[in-house]
TORFI-106537 format. One record per residue (C-alpha): x negated, y, z. Coordinates in steps of 0.5 Angstrom, whole numbers, padded with zeros to 4 digits, always signed. Each point is the difference from the previous one (the first is absolute). Layout:
N
XYZ ...
This chain:
834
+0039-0004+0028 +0006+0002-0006 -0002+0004-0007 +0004+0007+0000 +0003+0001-0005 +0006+0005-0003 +0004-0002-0005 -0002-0005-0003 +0004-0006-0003 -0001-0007+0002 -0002-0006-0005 +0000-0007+0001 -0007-0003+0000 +0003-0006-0006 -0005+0001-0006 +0005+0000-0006 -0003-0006-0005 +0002+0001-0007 +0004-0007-0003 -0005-0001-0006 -0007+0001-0001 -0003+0000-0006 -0007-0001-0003 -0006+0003-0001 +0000+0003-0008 -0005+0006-0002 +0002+0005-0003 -0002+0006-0005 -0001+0007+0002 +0007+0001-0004 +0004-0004+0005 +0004+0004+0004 +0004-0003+0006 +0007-0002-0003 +0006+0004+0000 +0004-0007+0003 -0004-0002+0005 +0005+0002+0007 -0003+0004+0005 +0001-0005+0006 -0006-0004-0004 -0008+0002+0001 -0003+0002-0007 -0008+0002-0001 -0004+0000-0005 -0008+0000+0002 -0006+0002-0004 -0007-0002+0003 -0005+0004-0001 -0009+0000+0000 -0001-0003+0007 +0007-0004+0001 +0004+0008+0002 +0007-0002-0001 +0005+0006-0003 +0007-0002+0001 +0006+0004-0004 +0006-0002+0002 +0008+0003+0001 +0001+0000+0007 -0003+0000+0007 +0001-0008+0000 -0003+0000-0007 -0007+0004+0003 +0000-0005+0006 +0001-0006-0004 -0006+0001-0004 -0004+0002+0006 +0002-0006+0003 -0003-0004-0006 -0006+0003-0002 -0002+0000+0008 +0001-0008+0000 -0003-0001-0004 -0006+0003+0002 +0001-0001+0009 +0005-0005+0000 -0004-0003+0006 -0002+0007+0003 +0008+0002+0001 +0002-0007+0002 -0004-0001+0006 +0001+0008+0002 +0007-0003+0000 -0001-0005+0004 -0005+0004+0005 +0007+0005+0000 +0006-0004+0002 -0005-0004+0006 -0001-0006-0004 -0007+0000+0000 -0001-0006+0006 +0005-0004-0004 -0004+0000-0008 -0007+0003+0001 -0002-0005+0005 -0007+0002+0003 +0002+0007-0003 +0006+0000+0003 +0000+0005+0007 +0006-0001+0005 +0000+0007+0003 +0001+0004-0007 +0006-0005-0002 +0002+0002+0006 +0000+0007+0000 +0002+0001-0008 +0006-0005+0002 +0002+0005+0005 -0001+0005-0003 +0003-0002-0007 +0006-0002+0003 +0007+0000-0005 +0003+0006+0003 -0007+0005-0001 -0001-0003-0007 +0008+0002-0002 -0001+0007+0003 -0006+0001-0004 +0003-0003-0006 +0007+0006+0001 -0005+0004+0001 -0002+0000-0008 +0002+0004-0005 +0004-0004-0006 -0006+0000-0005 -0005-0003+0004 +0005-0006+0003 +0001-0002-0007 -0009+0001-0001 -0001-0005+0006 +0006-0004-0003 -0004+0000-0006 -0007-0002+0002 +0003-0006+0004 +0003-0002-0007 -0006+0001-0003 -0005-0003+0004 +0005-0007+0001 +0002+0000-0009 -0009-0001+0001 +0000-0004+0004 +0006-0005-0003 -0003+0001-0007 -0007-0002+0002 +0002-0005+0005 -0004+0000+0008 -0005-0005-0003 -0002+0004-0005 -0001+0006+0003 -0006+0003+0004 -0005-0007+0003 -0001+0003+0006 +0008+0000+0001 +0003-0005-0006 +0004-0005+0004 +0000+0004+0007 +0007-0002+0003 +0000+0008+0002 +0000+0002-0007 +0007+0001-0002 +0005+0005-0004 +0002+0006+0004 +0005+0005+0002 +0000+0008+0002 +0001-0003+0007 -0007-0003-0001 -0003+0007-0003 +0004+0003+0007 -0004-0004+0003 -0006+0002-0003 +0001+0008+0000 +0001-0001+0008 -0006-0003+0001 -0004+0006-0004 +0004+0005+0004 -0004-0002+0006 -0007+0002-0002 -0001+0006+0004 +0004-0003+0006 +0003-0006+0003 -0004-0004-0005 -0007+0002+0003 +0003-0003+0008 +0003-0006-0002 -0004-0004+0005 +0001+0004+0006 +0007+0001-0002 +0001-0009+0000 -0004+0000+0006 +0004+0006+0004 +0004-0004+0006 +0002+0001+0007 -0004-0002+0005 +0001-0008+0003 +0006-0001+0005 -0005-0002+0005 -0005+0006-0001 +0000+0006+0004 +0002+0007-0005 -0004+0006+0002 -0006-0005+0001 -0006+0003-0004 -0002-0007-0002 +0007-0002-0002 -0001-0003-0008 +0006+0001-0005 -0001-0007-0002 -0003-0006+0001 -0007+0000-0005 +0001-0008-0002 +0007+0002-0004 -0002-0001-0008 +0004+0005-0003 -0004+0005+0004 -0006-0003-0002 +0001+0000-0007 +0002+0007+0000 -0004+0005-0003 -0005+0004+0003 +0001+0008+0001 -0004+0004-0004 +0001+0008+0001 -0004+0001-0007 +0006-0001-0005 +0004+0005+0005 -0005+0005-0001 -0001-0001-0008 -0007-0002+0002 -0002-0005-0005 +0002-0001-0007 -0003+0006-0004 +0006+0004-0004 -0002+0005-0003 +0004+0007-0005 -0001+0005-0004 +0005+0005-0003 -0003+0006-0004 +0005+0006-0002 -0002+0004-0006 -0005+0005+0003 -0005-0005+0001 +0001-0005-0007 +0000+0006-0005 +0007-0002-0004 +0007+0001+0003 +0000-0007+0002 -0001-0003+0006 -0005-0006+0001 +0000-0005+0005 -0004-0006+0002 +0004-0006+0005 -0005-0005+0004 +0005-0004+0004 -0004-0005+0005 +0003-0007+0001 -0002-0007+0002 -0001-0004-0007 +0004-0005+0003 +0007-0001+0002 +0005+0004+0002 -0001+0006-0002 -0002-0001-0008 +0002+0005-0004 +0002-0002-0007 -0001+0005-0006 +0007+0001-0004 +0004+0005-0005 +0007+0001+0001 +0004+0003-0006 +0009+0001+0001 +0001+0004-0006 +0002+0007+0003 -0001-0001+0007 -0007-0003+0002 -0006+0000-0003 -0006-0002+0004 -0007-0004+0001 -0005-0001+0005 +0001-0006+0006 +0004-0002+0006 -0001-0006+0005 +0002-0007-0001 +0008+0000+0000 +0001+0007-0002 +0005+0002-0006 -0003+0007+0000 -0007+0004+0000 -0003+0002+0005 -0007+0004-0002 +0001+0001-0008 +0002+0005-0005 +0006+0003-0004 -0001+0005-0005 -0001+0006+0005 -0001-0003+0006 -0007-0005+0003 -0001-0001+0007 -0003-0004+0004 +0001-0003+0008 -0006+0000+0006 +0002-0004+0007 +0002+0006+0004 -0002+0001+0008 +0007+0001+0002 +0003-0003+0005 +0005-0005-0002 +0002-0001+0008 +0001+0001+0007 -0001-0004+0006 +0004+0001+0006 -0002-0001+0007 +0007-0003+0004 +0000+0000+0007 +0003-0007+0002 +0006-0001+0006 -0004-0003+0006 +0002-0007+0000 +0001+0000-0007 -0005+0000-0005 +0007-0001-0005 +0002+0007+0002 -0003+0007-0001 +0002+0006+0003 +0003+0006-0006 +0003+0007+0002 +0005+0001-0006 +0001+0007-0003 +0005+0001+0004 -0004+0000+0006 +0002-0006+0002 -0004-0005+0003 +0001-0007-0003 -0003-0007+0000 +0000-0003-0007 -0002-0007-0002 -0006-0003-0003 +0003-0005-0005 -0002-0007-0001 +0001-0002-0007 -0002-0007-0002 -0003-0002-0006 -0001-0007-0003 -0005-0002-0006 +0000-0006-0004 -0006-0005+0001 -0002-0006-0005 +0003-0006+0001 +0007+0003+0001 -0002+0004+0008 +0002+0006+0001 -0003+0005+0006 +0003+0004+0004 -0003+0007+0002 +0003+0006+0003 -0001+0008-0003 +0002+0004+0006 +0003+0008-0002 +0002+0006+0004 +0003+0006-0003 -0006+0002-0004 -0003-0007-0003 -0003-0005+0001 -0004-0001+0008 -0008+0000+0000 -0006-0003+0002 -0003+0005+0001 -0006-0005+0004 -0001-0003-0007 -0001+0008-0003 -0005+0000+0005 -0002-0004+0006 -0001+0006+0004 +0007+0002-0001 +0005-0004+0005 +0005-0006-0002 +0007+0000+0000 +0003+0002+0008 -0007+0002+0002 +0001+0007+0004 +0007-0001-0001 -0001+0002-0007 +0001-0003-0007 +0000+0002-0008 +0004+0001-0006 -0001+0002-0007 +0004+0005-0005 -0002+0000-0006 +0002+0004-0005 -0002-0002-0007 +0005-0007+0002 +0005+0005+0000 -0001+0002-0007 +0004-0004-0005 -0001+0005-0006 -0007-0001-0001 +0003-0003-0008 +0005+0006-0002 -0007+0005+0002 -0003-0004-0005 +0005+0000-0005 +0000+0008+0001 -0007+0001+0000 +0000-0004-0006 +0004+0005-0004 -0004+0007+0002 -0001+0005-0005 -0004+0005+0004 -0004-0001+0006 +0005+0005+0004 +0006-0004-0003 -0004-0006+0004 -0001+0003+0006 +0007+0002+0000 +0002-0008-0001 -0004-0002+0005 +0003+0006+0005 +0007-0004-0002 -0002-0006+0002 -0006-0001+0005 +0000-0007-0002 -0008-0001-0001 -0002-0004+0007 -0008+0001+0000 -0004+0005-0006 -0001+0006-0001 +0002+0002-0008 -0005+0004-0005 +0002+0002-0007 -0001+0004-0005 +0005+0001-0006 -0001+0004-0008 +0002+0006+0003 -0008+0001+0004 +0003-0001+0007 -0004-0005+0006 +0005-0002+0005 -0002-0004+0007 +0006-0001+0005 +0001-0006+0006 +0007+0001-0001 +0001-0007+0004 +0004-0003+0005 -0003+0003+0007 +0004-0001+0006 +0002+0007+0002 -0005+0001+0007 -0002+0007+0000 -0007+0003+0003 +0005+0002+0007 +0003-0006+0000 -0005-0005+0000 -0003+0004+0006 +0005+0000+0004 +0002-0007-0001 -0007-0002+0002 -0002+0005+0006 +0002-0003+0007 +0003-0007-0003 -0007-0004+0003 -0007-0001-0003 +0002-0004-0005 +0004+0004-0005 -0007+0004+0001 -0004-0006-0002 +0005-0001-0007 +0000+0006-0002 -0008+0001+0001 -0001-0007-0004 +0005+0004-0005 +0006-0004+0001 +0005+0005+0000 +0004-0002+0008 +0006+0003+0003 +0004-0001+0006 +0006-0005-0002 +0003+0003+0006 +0005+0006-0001 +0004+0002-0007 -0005+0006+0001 -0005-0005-0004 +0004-0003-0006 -0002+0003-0006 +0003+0006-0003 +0003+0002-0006 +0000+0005-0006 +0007+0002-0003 -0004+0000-0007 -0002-0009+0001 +0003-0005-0003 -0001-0005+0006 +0001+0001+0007 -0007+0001+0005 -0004+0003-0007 -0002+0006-0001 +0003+0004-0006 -0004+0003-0007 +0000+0007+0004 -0006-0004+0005 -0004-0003-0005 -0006+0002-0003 -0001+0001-0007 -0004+0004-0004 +0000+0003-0007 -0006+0003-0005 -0003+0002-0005 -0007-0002+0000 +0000-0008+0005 +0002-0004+0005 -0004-0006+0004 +0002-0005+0005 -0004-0006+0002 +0004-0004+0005 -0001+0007+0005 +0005+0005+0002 +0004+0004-0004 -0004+0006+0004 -0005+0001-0005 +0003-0002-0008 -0005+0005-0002 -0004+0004+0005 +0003+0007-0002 +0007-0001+0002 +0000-0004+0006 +0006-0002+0003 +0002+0000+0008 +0005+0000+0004 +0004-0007-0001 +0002-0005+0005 -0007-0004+0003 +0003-0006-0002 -0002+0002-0007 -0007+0000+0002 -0005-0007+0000 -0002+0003+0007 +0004+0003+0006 -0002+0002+0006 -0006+0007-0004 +0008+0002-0002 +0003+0001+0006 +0000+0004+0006 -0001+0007+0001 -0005+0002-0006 +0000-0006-0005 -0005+0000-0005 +0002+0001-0008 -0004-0006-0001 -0005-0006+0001 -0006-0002-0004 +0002-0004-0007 -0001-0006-0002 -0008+0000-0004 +0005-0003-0006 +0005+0006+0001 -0007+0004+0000 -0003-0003-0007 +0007+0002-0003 +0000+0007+0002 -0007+0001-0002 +0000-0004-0006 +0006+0005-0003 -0005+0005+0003 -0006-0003-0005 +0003+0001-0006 +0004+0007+0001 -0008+0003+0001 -0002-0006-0005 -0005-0002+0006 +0001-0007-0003 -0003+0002-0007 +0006-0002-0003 +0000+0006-0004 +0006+0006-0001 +0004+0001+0007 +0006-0003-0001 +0004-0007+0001 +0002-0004-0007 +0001-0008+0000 -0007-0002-0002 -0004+0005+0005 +0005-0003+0005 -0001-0006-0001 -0008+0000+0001 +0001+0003+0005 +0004-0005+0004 -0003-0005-0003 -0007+0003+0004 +0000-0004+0005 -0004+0005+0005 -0001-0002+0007 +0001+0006+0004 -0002-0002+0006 -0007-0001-0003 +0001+0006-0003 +0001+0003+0006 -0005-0003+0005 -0006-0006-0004 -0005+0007+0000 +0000+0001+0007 -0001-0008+0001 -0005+0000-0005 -0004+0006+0004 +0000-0004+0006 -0002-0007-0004 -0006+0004-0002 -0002+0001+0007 +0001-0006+0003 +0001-0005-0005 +0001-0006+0006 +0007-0001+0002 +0003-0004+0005 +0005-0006-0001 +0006-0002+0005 -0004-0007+0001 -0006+0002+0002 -0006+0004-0003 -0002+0005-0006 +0001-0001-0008 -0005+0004-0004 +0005+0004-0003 -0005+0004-0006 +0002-0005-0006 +0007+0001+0001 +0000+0007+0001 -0004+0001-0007 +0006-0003-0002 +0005+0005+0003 -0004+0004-0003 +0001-0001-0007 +0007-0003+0001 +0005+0005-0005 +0004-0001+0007 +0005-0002-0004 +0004-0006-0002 +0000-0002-0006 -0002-0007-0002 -0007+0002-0002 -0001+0004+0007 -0006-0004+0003 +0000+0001+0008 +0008+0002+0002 +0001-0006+0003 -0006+0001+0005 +0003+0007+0001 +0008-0003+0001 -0003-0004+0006 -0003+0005+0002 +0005+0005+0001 +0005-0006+0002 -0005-0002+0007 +0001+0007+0001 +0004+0002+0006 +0005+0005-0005 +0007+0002+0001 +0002+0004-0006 +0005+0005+0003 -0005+0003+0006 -0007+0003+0000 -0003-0005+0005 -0005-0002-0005 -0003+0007-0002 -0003+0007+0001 +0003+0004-0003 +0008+0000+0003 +0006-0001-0004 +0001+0007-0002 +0009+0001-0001 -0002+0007-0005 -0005-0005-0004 +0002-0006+0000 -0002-0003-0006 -0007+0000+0002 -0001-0001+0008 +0000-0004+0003 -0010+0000-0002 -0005-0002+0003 -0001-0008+0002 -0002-0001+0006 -0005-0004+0000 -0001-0004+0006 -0003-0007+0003 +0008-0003-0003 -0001+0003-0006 -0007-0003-0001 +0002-0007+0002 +0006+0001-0005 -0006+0001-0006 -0004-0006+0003 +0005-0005+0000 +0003+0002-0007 -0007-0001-0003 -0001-0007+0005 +0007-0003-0002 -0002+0001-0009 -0007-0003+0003 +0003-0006+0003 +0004-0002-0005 -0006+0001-0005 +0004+0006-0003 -0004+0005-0004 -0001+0007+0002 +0001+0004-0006 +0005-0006-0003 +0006+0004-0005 +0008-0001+0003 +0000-0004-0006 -0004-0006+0003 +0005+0000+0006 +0007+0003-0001 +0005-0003-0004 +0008-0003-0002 +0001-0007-0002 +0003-0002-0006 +0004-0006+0002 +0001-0001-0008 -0007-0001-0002 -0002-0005+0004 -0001+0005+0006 -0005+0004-0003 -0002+0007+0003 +0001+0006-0002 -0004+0005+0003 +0004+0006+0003 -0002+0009+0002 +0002+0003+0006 -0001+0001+0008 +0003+0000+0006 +0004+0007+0002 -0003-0001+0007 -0006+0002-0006 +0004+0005-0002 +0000-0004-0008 +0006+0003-0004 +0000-0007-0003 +0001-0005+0006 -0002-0007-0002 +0001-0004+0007 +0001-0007+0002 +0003-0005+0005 -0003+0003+0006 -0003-0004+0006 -0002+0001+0007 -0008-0001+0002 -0003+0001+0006 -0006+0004+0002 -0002-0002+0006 +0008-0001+0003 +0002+0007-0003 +0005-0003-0006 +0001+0004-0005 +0002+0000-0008 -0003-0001-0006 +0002-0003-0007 -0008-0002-0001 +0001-0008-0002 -0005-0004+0004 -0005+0000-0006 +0000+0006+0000 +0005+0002-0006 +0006+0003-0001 +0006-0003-0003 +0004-0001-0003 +0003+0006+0001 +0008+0000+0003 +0001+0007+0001 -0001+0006-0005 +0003+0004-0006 +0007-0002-0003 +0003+0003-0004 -0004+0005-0003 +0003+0006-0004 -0003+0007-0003 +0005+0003-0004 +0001+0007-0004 +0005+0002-0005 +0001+0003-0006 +0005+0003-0005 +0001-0007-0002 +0001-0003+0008 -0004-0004+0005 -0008-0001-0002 -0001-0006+0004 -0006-0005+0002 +0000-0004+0006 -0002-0007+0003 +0003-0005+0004 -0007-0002+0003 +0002-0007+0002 +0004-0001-0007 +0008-0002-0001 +0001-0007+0002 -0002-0004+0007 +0000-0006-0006 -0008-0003-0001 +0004-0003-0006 +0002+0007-0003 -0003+0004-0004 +0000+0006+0003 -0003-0002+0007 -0006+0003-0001 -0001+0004-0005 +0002+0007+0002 -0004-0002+0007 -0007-0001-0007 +0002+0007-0002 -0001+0002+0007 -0006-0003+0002 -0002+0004-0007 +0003+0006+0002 +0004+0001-0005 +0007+0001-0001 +0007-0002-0003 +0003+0005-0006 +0008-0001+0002 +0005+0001-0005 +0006+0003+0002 +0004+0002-0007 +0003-0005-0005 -0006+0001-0005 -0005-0001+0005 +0003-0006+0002 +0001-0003-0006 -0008+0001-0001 -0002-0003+0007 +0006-0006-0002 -0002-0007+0002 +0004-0006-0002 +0008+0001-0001 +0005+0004+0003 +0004-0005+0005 +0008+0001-0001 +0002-0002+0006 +0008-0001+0001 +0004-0003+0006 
């Protein structure tokens, strides 16, 4: 696959060193940067503030990316550097048992020098010299703290190095992935042709043989990420309407793991006259990606758009590395798959030879290891490959630098319409003019309603399969099935702005990883691509419907923001301001408990003995008294939500159908259906086993979520920190979820993120980067939280005392003008000078 892009000049990957670097030295507020200081040198002054958040001031792009590079290092310095080694497949080579064969061999393939000097041609001038300028930074840290003195949990290790923007290309090309190649790397390291002595077309025919290590150390699938399952983002933004000022108000709720590669940072970047912005960005970001400026908030969820496609290929008899193509023209031709091999470094100076196989769409798939009921490589004559669109996309930090600059919500949609360069989240804001704004104006290949029905009728029933396990499929067999295109599109085989969804208000937007569909329930959106949609197939065929249940955390937004417009939450008045926002938010309601805890309480009063799956009965009378007093909330106080969450995890529920109900999803009221639990001998058994599992391990019924729910704070001697929140499968606002683990219940695995005493921690996935912003006639009004605080670093400050607020329900007052950073200052401005 090769990056499209139009006119655009290429840069060589060589990171310009300066020849001096200077110390360290603090500075007043009276300092400002020198008149003789060259402009090919990195110049950053940066002032921390309460909670260790960084304000950098510089003269240039290179000065901004320099301070940011600094401020970051000295915060995650081990976090960026292993996300380094993992990027550029070196992780067999430095991480010893950590390391993994099939992902070095799959981001050596794909990070390759070609496609890292394409990315980099593809980048505005101002953000080559904010990359240049974070890979300086982050080395000027590391050279004057020196690699013993850094973070202890990776002082010393031979990985830890200074680096260039080659290195943050790396980076920027694993993060692409998300939504697409980065969910398949083990069926595509797995994906081979059938042995020479196998018979091709043989049903039993494996793609490769079962003892090979690097398919054995490959990832398993999981559609869930795909899907925008898990995780719990969440977003408001309320126009004037609904706020009684001429403002708008917004609340941002990213969730992201709490470890890792996905750690967003809090920053504030001032370039007098041209930048002015705060808010975070993911580690070796030089520019915000949820945050604010002086007219603009807004905020990002995981969006259900597909980023890919697969392609069925019809292979040549006799040859497995060949495939039969009719070409535009309507030409048939017989086109190569390419083995492209690829060697990795091993310890003790050994390398690995493994090879990458492509054909003219991407790489070639597994597909046996998506799913054992799908036919391995040469079965049938068949193989599979992957387009992914968001690899194609090298404009992800020209949109951020744009987006950085809005002053209107309609000036941001037209940024984001310019450039497309957003890979896999919607966009909700509000600006000090009272408009609200959702859009999942995002890179999505351009696969129509028509064509991904024509593409998978009469090709076999196995495209029928994907597209019915929402894998969007099509036959890889004529240019008939390439992708189209939109005049109006900055990248070949995406659709333009004018087949993109947005959407703009006066009164609110919503969105909680669902579809663009019902943003807010009054103006639905219809009629773009399928491939915009978590589900497929209810959107094709002769009469596609206009929707699907949502997700019970979708649900409770929507009727949360109802609750106060009617003031059914007894917050008082009937409009949004930050202080009401935020209890409600912070609420933690259980809207699964909401909407179904009467009719299982109904049915425990009449017949209190539930069955368990081992065998036997439990006299359900003392938990059901517990139910019954339960708030159905979970806060830290609330006594029996964990009873009620293993309950509804033993459940056999799937959120986008009706299956488990009576009440059927209503498309015209799709808030409130679908109702009415069916209650049956699996939803019994469900209840038994919960109040048998907490009986077992000794666990008392009506024990508060403080008692189990918990982070640890490693610099303070591991002590726990009690934490709120749910599971979005419970429809909780707030997600509170840890490692998950697989149980079996009678040979039926499932998942649950109970621990085995019974706990629940420490808790890995949740809110990040938490915002709630208003504005006035002096600017941006801002309290937010970064809920598991600045720095990975057990010996900083700052590693978690944000996530102390958090547990506390409190918030962070950020200082956006120079009076209020003076006020909030902590220790001296840093001069930095190189």
């Amino acid at each position: 696959m090769s990056i499209k892009m139009l006119n655009r000049r290429v840069y060589t990957l060589t990171l310009l060193t300066a020849a001096v670097s200077l110390g360290l030295s603090g500075c007043s507020d009276n300092d400002s940067f020198s008149s003789n200081i060259d402009d090919n040198t990195y110049a950053a002054d940066i002032q921390r503030t309460e909670f260790g958040i960084p304000h950098i001031t510089a003269k240039d792009y290179k000065g901004l990316g320099y301070g940011v590079g600094y401020a970051f290092a000295e915060d995650n310095i081990c976090s960026l550097a292993r996300e380094l080694v993992v990027a550029s497949g070196e992780s067999m080579l430095y991480l010893g048992t950590e390391g993994n064969m099939a992902s070095d061999v799959f981001y050596t393939w794909y990070n390759s020098p070609a496609r890292r000097a394409e990315f980099l041609a593809a980048q505005d001038p101002e953000v080559i010299d904010a990359v240049t300028g974070y890979a300086a930074g982050y080395s000027r840290y590391l050279r004057d703290k020196g690699v013993a003195n850094i973070d202890p949990a990776c002082a010393n290790a031979k990985w830890v190095r200074e680096i260039t923007i080659d290195d943050l290309l790396i980076v920027y090309g694993k993060a692409n992935l998300r939504g697409g190649l980065s969910n398949f790397v083990g069926p595509i390291v797995a994906a081979a042709p059938p042995a020479a002595n196998g018979v091709m077309g043989s049903s039993r025919m494996r793609s490769v043989e079962a003892s090979d290590p690097v398919v054995e150390s490959a990832p398993a699938f999981d559609m869930s990420t795909i899907n925008a399952m898990d995780g719990g983002s969440n977003a408001y933004a309320f126009g004037s309407e609904v706020t009684g000022t001429s403002s708008g108000v917004m609340y941002g709720n990213p969730h992201e793991p709490w470890e890792g590669v996905q750690r967003f940072y809090e920053f504030h970047l001032t370039l007098p006259g041209e930048l002015d912005v705060m808010g975070a960005a993911q580690q070796g970001q030089p520019f915000i990606n949820i945050g604010f400026n002086k007219d603009v908030a807004w905020s990002h969820t995981v969006s259900t758009a597909k980023r890919f496609t697969l392609y069925q290929l019809s292979l040549v008899n006799g040859n497995p590395m060949k495939y039969n193509y009719k070409n535009s023209a309507g030409v048939f031709e017989q086109r190569d798959i390419e083995a492209v091999p690829i060697t990795i470094k091993l310890p003790n100076d050994q390398t690995l030879v493994r090879p990458i196989y492509l054909s003219q769409y991407g790489p070639m798939l597994a597909v046996d290891k998506v799913s054992g009921a799908l036919p391995a490589w040469g079965t049938y004559n068949l193989a599979f490959t992957i387009r992914d669109a968001a690899s194609e996309n090298p404009r992800a930090l020209n949109q951020w630098r744009s987006m950085n600059k809005a002053t209107s919500v309609e000036d941001l949609v037209d940024r984001m319409q310019d450039i497309v360069g957003l890979g896999f989240v919607n966009t909700i804001a509000t600006d000090r003019y009272g408009k609200a704004l959702y859009a999942d104006i995002s890179t999505v290949p351009h696969v129509t309603k028509q064509k991904l029905e024509a593409c998978s009728a009469n090709a076999g029933p196995v495209l029928g399969g994907l597209i019915a396990a929402d894998l969007p499929a099509l036959n890889g067999s004529t240019a008939d099935c390439e992708w189209g295109s939109d005049t109006d599109s900055p990248q070949a085989g995406i659709f333009g702005r004018t087949n993109l969804p947005f959407l703009i208000r006066n009164d609110y937007v919503a969105n909680s990883n669902d579809s663009y569909w019902l943003s807010n329930p009054q103006q639905p959106l219809t009629e773009f691509s399928p491939l915009l949609r978590r589900r497929l197939l209810p959107f094709l065929g002769a009469n596609p419907v206009d929707g699907v249940p949502l997700l019970m955390r979708s649900r409770m937004g929507l009727t949360q923001i109802a609750d106060r417009l009617s003031n059914k939450d007894n917050l008082g008045g009937n409009t949004f301001n930050l202080e009401n926002m935020q209890e409600v938010v912070y609420g933690n309601r259980s809207y699964v408990a909401e909407l179904v805890l009467d009719d299982v309480l109904a049915d425990c009063k009449d017949k209190p003995m539930m069955p368990i799956s081992t065998g036997g009965t439990v006299d359900a009378t003392a938990a059901c008294t517990v139910l019954s007093n339960w708030d159905r909330r979970n806060n830290l106080d609330s006594q029996g939500a964990h009873v009620f969450r293993e309950f509804w995890s033993n459940v056999d529920f799937t959120e986008t159908t009706d299956d488990a109900f009576s009440v059927k999803f209503n498309v015209n009221d799709p808030v409130n259906t679908p109702s009415g639990l069916l209650i049956n001998e699996s939803t019994r058994t469900a209840l038994g086993d919960s109040i048998r599992f907490f009986q077992d391990k000794n666990i008392a019924l009506d024990a508060s979520l403080s008692d189990l729910q918990y982070v640890i704070d490693a610099g303070r001697n591991n002590e726990k920190i009690s934490m709120h929140g749910g599971l979005g499968r419970e429809g909780v606002f707030n997600v509170a979820q840890s490692r998950n683990r697989i149980i079996d219940r009678n040979g039926v695995k499932t998942t649950t993120t109970v621990n085995v005493d019974g706990t629940y921690g420490p808790i890995i996935n949740g809110p990040t980067y938490m915002q709630t912003v208003t504005f006035d006639d002096k600017g941006p009004v801002v309290e937010a939280l970064l809920a598991y605080s600045q720095s990975a670093d057990k010996t900083r400050p700052y590693h978690r005392d944000q996530t102390r607020r958090y547990s506390a329900k409190e918030w962070i007052r950020l200082p956006f003008s120079a009076g209020e950073i003076s006020k909030q200052a902590v220790g001296n401005k840093i001069q930095l000078r190189e």
